[in-house]
TORKOL-4160 file (C-alpha; in steps of 0.2 Angstrom, whole numbers, padded with zeros to 4 digits, m for minus):
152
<pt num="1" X="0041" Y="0088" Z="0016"/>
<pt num="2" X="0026" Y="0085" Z="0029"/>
<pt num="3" X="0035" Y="0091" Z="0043"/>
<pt num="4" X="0025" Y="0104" Z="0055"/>
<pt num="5" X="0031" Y="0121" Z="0050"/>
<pt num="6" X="0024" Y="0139" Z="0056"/>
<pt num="7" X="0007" Y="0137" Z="0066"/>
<pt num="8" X="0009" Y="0119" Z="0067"/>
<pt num="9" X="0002" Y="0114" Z="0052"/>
<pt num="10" X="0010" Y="0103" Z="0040"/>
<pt num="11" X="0014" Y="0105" Z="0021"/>
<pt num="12" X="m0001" Y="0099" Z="0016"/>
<pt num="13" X="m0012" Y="0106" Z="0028"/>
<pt num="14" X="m0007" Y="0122" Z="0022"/>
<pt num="15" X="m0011" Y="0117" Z="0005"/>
<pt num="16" X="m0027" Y="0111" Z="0010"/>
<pt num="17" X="m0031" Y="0128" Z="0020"/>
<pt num="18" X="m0026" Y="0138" Z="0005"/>
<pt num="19" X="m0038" Y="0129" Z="m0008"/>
<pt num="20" X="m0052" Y="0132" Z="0005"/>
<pt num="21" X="m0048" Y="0149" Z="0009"/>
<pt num="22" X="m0051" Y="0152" Z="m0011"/>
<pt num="23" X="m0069" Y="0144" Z="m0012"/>
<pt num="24" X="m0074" Y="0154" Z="0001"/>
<pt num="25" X="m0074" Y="0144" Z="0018"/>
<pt num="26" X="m0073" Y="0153" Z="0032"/>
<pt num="27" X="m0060" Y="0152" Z="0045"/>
<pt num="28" X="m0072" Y="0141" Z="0057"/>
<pt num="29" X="m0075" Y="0128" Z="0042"/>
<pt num="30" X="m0056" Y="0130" Z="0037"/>
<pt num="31" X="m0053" Y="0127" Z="0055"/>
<pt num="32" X="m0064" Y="0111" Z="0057"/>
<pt num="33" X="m0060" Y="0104" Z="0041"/>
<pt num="34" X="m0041" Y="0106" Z="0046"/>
<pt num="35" X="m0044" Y="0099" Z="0065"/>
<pt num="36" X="m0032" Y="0117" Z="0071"/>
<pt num="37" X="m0039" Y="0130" Z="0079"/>
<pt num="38" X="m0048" Y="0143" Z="0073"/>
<pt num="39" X="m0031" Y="0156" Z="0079"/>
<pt num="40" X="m0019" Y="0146" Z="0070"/>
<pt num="41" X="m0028" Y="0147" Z="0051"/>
<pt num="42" X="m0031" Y="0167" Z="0058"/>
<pt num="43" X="m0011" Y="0170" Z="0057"/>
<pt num="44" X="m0010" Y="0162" Z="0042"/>
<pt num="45" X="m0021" Y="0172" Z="0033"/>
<pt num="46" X="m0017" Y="0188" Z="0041"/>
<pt num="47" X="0002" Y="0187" Z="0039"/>
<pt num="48" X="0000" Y="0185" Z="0019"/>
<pt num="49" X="m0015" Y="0197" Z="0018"/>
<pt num="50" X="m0026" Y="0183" Z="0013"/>
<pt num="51" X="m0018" Y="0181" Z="m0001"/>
<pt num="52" X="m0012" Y="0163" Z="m0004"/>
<pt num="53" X="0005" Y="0160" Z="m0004"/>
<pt num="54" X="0014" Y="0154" Z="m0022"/>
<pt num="55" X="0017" Y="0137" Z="m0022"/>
<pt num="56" X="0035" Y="0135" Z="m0018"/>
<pt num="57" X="0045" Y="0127" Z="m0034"/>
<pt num="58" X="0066" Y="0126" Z="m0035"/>
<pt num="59" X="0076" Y="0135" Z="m0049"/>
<pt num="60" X="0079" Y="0124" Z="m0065"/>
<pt num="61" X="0096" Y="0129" Z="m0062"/>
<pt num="62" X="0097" Y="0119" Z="m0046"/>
<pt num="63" X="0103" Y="0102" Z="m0039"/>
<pt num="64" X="0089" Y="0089" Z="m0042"/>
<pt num="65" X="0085" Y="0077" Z="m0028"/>
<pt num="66" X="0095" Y="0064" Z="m0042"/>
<pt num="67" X="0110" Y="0074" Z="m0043"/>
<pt num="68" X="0114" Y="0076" Z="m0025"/>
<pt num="69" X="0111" Y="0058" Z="m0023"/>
<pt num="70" X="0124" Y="0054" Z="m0038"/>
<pt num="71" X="0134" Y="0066" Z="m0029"/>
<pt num="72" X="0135" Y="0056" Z="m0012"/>
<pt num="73" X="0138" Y="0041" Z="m0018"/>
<pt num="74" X="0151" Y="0045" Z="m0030"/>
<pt num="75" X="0160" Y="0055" Z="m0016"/>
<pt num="76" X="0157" Y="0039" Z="m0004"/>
<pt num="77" X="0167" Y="0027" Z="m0015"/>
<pt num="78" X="0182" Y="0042" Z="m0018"/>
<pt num="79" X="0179" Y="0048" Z="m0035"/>
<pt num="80" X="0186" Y="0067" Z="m0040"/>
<pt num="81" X="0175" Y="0082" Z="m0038"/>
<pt num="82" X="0180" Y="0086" Z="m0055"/>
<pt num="83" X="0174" Y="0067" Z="m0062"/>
<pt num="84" X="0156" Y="0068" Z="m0052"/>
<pt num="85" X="0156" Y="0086" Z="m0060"/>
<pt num="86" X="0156" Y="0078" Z="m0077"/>
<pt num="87" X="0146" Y="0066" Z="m0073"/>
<pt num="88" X="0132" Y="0074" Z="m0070"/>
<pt num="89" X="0134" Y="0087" Z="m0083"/>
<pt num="90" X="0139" Y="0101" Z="m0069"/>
<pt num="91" X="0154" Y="0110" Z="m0065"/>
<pt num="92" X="0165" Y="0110" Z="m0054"/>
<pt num="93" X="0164" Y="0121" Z="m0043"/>
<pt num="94" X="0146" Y="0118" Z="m0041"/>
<pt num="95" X="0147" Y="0102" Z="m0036"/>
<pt num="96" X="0162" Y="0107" Z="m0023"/>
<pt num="97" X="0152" Y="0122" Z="m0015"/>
<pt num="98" X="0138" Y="0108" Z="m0013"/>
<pt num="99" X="0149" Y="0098" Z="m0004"/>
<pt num="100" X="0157" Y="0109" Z="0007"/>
<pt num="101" X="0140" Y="0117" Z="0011"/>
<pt num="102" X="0133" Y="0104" Z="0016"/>
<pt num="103" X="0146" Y="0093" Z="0027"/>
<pt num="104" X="0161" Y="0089" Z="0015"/>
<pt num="105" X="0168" Y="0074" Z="0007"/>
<pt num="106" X="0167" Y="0064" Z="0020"/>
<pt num="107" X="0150" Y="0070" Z="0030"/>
<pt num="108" X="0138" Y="0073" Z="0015"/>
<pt num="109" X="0120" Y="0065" Z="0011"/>
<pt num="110" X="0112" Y="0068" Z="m0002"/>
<pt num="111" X="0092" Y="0068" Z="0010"/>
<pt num="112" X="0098" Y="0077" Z="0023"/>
<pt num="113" X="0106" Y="0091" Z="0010"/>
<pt num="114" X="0091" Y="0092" Z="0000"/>
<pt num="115" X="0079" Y="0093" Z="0015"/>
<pt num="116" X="0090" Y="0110" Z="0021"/>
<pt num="117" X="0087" Y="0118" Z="0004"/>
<pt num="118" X="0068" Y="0115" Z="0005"/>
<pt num="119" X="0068" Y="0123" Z="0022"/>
<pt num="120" X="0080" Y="0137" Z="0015"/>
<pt num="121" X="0068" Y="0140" Z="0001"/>
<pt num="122" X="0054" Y="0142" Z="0013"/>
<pt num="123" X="0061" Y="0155" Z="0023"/>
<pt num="124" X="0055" Y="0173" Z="0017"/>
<pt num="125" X="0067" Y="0183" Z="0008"/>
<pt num="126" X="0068" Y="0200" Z="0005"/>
<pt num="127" X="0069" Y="0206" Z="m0013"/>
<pt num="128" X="0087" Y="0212" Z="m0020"/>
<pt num="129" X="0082" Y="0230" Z="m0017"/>
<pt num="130" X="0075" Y="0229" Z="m0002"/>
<pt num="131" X="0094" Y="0221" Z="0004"/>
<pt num="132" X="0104" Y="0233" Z="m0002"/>
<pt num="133" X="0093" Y="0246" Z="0007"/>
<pt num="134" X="0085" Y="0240" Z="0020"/>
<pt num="135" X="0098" Y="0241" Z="0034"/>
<pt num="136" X="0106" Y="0257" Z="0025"/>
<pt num="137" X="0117" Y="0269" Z="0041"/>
<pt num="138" X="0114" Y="0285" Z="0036"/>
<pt num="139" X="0129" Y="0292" Z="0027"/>
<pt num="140" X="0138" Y="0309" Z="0032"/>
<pt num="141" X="0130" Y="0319" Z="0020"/>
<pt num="142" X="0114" Y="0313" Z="0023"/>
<pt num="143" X="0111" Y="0316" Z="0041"/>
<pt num="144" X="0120" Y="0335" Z="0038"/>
<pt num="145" X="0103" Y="0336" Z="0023"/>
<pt num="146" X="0091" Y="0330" Z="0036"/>
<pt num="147" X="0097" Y="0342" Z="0050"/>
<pt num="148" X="0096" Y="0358" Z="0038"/>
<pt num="149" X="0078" Y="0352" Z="0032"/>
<pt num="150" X="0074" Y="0349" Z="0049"/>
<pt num="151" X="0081" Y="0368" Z="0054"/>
<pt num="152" X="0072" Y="0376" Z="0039"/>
């Protein structure tokens, strides 16, 4: 997972950036210390308010790195969804979303699947709240309300 992300910096550097952003470097020694640019370690403090980020862990609930790779190979050799499924102590459908996901019977692999949840885990997500309204179209009733208070 030490592949370049946002600004160019790896996993690690990141990591790195975030430990001496807490002792109380500056951006210049950050910078240094990093071999970046001083504008690259700038972004990533300003966009999170210089406030480190959380450390990015996966739901217990979740498909290990193990499962998904029981997963392929049973799925390479034929066995049923519902026999992997048992297997590994999952059900069903789980294991079927998994592998329609993420190329189907005859297309999954169990590093190139795992690799897309960790970049999907490191995408920003809005809360719940915040989806359901965001993006909100006025309704009826409320663009009548906001005409009359804007006539009052």
């Amino acid at each position: 997972m030490d592949s370049a992300g946002p600004w160019r910096l790896t996993h690690d550097q990141r990591r790195d950036l975030w430990s001496r952003w807490r002792e109380g470097q500056t951006l210049t020694e950050i910078a240094t210390a990093l071999s970046v640019t001083q504008a690259s370690v700038f972004s990533m403090v300003r966009r999170s308010g210089a406030y480190s980020p959380p450390d990015l862990t996966r739901a217990e609930r979740s498909l290990t790195a193990d499962d998904r790779e029981r997963i392929s190979r049973s799925l390479a050799v034929g066995d049923s969804i519902r026999s992997i499924a048992i297997r590994i102590g999952r059900t069903a459908s789980t294991i079927s979303r998994e592998a329609s996901r993420k190329g189907g019977r005859d297309r999954y692999r169990a590093g190139d699947s795992d690799m897309a949840d960790w970049r999907e885990l490191q995408r920003s997500h809005p809360g719940r709240a915040a989806e359901r309204y965001m993006f909100k179209p006025p309704t009826p009733h409320t663009a009548q309300h906001q005409h009359y208070r804007q006539t009052r």
